[in-house]
mmCIF entry with sequence, helices, sheets and N, C-alpha, C, O atoms, coordinates in Angstrom:
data_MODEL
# 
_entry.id   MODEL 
# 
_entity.id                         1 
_entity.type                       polymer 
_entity.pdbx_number_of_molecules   1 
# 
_entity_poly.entity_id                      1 
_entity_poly.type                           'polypeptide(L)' 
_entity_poly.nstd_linkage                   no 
_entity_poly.nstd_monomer                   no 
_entity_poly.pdbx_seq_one_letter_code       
;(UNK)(UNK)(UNK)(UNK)(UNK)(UNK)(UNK)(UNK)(UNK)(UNK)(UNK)(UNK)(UNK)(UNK)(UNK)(UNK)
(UNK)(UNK)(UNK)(UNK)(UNK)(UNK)(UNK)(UNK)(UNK)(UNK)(UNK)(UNK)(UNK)(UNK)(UNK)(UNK)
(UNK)(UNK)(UNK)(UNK)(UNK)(UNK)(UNK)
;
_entity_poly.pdbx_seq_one_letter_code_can   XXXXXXXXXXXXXXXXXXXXXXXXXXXXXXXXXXXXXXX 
_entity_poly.pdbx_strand_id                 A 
# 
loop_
_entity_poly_seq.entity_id 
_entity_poly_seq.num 
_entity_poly_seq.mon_id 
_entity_poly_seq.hetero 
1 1  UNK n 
1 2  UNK n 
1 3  UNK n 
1 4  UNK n 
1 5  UNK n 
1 6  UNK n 
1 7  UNK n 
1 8  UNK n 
1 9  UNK n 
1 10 UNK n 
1 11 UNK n 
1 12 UNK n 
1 13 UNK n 
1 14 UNK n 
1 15 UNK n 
1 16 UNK n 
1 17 UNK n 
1 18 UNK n 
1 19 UNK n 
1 20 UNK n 
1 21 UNK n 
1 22 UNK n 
1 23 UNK n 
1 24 UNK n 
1 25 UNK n 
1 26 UNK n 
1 27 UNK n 
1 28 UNK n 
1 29 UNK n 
1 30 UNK n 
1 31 UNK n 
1 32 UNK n 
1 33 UNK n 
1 34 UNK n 
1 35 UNK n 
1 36 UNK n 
1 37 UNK n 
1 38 UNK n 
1 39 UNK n 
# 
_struct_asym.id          A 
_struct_asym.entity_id   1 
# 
loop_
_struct_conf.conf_type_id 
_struct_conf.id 
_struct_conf.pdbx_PDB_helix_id 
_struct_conf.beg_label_comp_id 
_struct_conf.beg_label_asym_id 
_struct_conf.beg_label_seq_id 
_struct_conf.pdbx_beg_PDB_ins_code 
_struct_conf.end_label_comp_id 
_struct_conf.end_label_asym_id 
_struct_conf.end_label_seq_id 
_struct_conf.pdbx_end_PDB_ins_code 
_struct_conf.beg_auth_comp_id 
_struct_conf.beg_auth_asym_id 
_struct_conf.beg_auth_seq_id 
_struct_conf.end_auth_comp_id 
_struct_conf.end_auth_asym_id 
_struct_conf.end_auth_seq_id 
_struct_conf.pdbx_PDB_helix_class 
_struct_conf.details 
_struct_conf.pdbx_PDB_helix_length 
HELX_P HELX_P1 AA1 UNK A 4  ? UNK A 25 ? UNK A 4  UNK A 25 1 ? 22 
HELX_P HELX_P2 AA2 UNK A 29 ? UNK A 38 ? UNK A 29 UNK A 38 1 ? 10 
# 
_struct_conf_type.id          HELX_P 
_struct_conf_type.criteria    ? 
_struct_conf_type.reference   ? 
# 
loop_
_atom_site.group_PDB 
_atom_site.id 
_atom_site.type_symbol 
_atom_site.label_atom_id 
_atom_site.label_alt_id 
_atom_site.label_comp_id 
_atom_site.label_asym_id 
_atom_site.label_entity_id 
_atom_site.label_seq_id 
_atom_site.pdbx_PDB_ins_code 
_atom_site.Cartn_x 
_atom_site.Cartn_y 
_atom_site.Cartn_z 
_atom_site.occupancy 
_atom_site.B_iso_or_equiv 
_atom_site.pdbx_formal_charge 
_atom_site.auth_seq_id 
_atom_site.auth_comp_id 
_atom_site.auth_asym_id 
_atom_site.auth_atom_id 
_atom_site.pdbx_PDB_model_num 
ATOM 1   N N  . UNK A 1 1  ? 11.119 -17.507 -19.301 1.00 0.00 ? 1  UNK A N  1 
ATOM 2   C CA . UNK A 1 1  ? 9.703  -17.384 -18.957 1.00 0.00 ? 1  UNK A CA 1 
ATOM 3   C C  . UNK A 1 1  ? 9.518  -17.064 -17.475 1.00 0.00 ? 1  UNK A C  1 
ATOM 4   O O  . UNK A 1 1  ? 8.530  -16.364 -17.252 1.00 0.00 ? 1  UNK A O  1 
ATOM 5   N N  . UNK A 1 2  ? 10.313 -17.452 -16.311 1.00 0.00 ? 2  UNK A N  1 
ATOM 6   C CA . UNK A 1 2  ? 10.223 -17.317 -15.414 1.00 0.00 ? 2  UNK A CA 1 
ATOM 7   C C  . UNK A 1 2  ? 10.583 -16.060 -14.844 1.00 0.00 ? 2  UNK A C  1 
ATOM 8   O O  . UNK A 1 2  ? 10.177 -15.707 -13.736 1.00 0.00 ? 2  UNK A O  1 
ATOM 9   N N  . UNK A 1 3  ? 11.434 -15.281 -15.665 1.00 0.00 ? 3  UNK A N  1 
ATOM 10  C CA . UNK A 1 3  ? 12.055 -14.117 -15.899 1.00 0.00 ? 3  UNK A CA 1 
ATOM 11  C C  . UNK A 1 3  ? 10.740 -13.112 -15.251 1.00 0.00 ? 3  UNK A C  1 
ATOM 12  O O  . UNK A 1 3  ? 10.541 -12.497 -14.203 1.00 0.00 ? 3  UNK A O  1 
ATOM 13  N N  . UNK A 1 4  ? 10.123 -13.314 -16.326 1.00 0.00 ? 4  UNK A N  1 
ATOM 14  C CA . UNK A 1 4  ? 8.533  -12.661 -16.599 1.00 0.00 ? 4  UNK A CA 1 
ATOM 15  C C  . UNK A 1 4  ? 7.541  -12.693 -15.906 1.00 0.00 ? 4  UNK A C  1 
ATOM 16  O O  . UNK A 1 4  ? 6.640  -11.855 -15.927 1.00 0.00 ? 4  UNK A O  1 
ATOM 17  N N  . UNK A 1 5  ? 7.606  -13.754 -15.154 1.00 0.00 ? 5  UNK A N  1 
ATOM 18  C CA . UNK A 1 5  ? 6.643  -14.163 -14.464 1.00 0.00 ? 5  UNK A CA 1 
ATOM 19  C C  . UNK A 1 5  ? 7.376  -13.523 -13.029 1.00 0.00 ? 5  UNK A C  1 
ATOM 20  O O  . UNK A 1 5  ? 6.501  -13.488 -12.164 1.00 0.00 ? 5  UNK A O  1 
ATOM 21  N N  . UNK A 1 6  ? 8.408  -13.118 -12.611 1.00 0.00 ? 6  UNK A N  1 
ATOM 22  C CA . UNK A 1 6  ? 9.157  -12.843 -11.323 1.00 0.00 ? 6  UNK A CA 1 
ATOM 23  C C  . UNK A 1 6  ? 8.800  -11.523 -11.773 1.00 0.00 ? 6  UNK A C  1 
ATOM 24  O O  . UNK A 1 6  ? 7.892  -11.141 -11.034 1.00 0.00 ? 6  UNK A O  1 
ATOM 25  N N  . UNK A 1 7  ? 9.121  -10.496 -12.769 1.00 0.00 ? 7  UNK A N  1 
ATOM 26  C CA . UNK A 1 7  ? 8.721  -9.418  -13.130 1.00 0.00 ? 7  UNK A CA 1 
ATOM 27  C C  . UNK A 1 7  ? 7.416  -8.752  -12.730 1.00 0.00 ? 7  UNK A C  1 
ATOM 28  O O  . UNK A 1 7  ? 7.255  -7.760  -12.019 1.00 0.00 ? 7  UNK A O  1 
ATOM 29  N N  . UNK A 1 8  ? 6.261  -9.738  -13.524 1.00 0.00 ? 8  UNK A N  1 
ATOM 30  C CA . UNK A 1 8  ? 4.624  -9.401  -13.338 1.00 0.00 ? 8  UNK A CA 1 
ATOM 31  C C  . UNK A 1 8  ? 4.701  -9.338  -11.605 1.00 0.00 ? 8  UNK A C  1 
ATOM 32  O O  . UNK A 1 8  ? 4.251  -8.310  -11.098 1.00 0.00 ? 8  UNK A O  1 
ATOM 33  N N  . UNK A 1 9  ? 5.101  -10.104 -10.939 1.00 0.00 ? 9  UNK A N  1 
ATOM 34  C CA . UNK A 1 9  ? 4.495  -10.275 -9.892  1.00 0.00 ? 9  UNK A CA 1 
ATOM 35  C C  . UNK A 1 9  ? 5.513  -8.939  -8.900  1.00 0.00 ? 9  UNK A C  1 
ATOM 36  O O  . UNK A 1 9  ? 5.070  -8.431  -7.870  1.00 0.00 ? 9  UNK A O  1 
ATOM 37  N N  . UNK A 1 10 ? 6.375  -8.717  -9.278  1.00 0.00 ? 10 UNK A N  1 
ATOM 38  C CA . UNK A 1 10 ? 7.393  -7.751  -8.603  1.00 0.00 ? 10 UNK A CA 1 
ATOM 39  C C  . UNK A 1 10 ? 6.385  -6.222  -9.028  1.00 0.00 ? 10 UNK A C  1 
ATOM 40  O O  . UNK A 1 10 ? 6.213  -5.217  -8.339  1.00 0.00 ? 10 UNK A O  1 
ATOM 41  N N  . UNK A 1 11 ? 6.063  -6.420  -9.866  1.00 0.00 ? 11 UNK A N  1 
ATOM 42  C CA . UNK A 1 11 ? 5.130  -5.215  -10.474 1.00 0.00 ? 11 UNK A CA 1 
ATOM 43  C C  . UNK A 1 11 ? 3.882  -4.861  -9.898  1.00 0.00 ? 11 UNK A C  1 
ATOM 44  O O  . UNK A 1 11 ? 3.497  -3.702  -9.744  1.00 0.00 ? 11 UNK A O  1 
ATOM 45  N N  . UNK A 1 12 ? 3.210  -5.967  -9.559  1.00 0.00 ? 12 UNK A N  1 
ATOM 46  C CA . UNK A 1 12 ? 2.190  -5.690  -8.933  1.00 0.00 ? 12 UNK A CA 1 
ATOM 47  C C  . UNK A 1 12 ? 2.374  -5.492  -7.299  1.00 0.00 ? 12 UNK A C  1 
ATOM 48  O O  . UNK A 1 12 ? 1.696  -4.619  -6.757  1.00 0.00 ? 12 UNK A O  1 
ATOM 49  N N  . UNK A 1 13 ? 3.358  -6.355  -6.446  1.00 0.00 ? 13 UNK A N  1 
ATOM 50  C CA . UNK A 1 13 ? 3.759  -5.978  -5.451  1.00 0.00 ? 13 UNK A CA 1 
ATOM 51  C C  . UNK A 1 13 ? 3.890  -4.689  -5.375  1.00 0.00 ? 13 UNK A C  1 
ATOM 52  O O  . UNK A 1 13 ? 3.096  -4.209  -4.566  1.00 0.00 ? 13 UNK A O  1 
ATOM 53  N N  . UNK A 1 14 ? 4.822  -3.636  -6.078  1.00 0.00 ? 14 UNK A N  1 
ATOM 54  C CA . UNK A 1 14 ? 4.910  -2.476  -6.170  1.00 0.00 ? 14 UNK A CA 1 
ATOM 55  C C  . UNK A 1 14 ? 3.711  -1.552  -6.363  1.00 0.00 ? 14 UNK A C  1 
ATOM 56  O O  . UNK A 1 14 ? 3.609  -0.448  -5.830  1.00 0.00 ? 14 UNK A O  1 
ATOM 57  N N  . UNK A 1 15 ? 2.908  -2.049  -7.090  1.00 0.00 ? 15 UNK A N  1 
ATOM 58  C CA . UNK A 1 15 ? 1.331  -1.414  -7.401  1.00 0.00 ? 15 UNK A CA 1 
ATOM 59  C C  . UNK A 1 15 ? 0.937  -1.483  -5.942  1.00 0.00 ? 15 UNK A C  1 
ATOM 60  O O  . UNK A 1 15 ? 0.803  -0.327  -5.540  1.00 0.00 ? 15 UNK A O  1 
ATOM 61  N N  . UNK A 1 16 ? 0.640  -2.564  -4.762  1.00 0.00 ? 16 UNK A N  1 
ATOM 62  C CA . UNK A 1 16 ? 0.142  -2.834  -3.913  1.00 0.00 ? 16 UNK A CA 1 
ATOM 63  C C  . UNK A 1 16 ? 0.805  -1.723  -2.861  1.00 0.00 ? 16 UNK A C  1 
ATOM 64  O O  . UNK A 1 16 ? 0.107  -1.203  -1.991  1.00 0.00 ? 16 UNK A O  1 
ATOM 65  N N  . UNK A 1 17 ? 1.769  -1.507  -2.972  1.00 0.00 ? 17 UNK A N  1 
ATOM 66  C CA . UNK A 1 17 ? 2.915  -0.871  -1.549  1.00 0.00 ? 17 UNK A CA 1 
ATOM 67  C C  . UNK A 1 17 ? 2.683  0.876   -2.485  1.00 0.00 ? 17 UNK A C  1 
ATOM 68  O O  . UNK A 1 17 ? 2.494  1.771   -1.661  1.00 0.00 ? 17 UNK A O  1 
ATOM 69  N N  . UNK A 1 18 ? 2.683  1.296   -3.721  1.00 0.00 ? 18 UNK A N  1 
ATOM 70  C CA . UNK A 1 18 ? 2.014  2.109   -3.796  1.00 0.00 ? 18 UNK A CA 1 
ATOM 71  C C  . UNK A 1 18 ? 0.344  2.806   -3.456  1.00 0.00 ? 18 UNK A C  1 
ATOM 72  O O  . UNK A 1 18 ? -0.005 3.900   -3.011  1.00 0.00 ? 18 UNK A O  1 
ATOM 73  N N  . UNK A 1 19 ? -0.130 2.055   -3.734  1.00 0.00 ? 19 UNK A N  1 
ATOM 74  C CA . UNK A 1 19 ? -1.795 2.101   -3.025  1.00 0.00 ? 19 UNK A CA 1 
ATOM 75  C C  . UNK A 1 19 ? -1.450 2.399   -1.973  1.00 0.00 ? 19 UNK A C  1 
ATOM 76  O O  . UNK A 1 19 ? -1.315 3.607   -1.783  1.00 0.00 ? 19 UNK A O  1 
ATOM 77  N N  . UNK A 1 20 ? -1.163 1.480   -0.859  1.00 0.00 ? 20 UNK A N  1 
ATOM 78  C CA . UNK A 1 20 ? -0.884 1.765   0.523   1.00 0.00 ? 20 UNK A CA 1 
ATOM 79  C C  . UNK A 1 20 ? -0.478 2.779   0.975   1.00 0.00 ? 20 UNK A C  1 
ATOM 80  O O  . UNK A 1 20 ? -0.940 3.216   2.030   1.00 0.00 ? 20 UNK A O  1 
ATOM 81  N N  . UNK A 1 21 ? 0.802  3.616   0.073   1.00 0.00 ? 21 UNK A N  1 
ATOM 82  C CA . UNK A 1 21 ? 1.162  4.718   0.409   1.00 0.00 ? 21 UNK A CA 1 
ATOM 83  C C  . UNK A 1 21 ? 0.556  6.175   0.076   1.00 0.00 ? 21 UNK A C  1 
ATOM 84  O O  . UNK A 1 21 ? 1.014  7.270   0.402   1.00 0.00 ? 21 UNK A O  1 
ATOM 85  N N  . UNK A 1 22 ? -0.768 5.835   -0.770  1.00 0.00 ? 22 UNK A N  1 
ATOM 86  C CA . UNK A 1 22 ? -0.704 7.223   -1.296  1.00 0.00 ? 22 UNK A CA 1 
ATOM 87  C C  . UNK A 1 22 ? -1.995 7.223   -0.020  1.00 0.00 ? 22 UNK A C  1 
ATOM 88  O O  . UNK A 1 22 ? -1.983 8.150   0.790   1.00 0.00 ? 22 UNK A O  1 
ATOM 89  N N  . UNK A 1 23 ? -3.227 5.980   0.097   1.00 0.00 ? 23 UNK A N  1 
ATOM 90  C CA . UNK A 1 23 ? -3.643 5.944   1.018   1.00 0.00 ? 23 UNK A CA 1 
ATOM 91  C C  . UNK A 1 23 ? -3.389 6.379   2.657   1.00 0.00 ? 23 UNK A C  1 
ATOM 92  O O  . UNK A 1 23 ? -4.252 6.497   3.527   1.00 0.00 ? 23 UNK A O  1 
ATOM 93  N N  . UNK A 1 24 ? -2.319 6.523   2.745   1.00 0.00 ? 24 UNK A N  1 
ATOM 94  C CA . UNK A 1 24 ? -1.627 6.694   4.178   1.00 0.00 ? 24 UNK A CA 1 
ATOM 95  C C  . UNK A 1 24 ? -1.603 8.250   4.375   1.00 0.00 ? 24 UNK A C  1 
ATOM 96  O O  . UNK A 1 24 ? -2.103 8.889   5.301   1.00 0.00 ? 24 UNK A O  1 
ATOM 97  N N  . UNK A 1 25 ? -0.705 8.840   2.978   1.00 0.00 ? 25 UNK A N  1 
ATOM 98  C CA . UNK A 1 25 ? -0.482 10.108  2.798   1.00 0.00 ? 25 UNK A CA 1 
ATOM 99  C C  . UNK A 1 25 ? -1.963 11.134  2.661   1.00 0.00 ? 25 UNK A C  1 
ATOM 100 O O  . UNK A 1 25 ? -2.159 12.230  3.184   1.00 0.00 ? 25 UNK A O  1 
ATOM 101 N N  . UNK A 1 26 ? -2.970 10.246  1.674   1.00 0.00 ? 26 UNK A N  1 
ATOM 102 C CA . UNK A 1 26 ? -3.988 10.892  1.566   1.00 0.00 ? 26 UNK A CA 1 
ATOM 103 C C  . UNK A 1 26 ? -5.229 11.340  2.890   1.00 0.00 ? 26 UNK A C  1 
ATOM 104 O O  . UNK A 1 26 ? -5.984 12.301  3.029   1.00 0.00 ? 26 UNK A O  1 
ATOM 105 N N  . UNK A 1 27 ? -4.909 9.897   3.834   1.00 0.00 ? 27 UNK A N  1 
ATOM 106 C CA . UNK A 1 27 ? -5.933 9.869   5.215   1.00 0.00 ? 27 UNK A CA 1 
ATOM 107 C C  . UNK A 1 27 ? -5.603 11.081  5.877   1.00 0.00 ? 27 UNK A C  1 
ATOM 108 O O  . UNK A 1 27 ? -4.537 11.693  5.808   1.00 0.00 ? 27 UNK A O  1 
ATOM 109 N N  . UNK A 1 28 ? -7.205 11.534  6.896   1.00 0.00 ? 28 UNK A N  1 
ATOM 110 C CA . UNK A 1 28 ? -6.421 12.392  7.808   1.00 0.00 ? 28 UNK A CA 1 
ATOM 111 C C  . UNK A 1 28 ? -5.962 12.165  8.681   1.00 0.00 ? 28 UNK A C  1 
ATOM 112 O O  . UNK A 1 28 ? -5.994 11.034  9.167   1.00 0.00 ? 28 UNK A O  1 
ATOM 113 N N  . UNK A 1 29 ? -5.221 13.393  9.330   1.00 0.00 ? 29 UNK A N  1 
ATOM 114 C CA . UNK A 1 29 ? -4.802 12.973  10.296  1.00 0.00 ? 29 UNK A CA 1 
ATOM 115 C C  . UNK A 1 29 ? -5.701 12.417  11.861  1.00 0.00 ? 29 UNK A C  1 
ATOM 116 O O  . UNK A 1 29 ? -5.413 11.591  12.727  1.00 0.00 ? 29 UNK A O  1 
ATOM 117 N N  . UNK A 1 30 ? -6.600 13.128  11.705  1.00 0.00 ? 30 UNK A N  1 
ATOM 118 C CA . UNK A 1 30 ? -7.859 12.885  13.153  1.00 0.00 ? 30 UNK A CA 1 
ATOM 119 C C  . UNK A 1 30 ? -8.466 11.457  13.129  1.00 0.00 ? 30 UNK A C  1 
ATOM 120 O O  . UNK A 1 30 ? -8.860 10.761  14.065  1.00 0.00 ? 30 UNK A O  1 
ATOM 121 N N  . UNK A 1 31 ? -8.416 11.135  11.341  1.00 0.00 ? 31 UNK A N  1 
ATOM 122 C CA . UNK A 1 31 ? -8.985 10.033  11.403  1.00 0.00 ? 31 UNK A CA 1 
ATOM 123 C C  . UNK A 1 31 ? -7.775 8.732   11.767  1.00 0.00 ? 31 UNK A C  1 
ATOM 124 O O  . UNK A 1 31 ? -8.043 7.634   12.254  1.00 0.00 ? 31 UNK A O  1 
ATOM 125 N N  . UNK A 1 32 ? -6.685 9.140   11.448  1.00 0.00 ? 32 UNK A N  1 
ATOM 126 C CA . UNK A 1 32 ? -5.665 7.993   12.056  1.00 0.00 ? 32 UNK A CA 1 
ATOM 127 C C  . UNK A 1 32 ? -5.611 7.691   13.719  1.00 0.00 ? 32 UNK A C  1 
ATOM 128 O O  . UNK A 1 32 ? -5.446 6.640   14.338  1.00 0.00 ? 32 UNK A O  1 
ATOM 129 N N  . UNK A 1 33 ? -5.828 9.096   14.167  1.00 0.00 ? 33 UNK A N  1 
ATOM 130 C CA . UNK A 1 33 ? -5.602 9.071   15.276  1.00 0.00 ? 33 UNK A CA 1 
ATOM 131 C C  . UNK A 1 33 ? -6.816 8.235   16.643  1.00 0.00 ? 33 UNK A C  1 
ATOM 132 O O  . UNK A 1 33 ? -6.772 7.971   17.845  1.00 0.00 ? 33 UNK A O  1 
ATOM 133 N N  . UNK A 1 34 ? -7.976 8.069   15.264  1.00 0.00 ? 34 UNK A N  1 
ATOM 134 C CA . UNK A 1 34 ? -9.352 8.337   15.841  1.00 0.00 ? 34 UNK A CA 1 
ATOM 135 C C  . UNK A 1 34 ? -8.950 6.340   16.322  1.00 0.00 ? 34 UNK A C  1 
ATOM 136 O O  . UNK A 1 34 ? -8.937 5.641   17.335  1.00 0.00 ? 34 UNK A O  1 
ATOM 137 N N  . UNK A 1 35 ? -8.613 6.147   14.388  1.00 0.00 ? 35 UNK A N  1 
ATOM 138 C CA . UNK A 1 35 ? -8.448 3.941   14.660  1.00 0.00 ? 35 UNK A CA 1 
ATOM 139 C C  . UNK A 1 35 ? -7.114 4.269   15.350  1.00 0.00 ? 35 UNK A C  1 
ATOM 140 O O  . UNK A 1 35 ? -7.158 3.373   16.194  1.00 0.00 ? 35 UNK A O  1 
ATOM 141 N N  . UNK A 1 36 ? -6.436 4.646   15.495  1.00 0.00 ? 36 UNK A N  1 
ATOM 142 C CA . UNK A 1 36 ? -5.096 4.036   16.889  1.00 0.00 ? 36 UNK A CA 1 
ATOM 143 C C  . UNK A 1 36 ? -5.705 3.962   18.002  1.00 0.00 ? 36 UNK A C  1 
ATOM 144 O O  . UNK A 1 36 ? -5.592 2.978   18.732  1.00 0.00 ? 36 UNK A O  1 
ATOM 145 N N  . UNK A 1 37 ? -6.339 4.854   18.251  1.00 0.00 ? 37 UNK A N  1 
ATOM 146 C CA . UNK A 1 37 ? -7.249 4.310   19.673  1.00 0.00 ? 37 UNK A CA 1 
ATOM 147 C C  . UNK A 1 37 ? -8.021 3.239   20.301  1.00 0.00 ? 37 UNK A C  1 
ATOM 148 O O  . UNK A 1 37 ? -8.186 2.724   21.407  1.00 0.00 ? 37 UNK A O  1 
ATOM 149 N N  . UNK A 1 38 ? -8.496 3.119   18.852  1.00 0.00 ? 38 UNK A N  1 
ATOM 150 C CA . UNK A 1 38 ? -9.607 2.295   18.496  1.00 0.00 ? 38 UNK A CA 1 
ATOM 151 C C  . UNK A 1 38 ? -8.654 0.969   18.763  1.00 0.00 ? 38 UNK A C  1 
ATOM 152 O O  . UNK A 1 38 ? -9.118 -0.035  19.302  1.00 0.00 ? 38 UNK A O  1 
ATOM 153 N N  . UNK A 1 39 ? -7.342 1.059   18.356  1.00 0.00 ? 39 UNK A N  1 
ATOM 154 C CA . UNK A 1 39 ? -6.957 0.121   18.369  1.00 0.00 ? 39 UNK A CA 1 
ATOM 155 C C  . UNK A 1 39 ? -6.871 -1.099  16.880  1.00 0.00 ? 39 UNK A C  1 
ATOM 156 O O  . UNK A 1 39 ? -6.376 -2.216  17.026  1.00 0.00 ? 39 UNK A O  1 
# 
């Protein structure tokens, strides 16, 4: 059971670090540059 439960949650971690990345890839670039400034 715990098997499963280490699974679900490894799964959604991965869901999370995907989001992040397509987000990153998808932003522009002016606008990254605009919040680094920003700080």
């Amino acid at each position: 059971m715990t098997e499963v439960i280490i699974l679900l949650i490894l799964i959604v971690i991965n869901g999370l670090f995907s989001m992040a990345e397509i987000s990153l890839v998808s932003a522009r670039k002016a606008r990254l540059e605009a919040q680094a400034l920003k700080g």
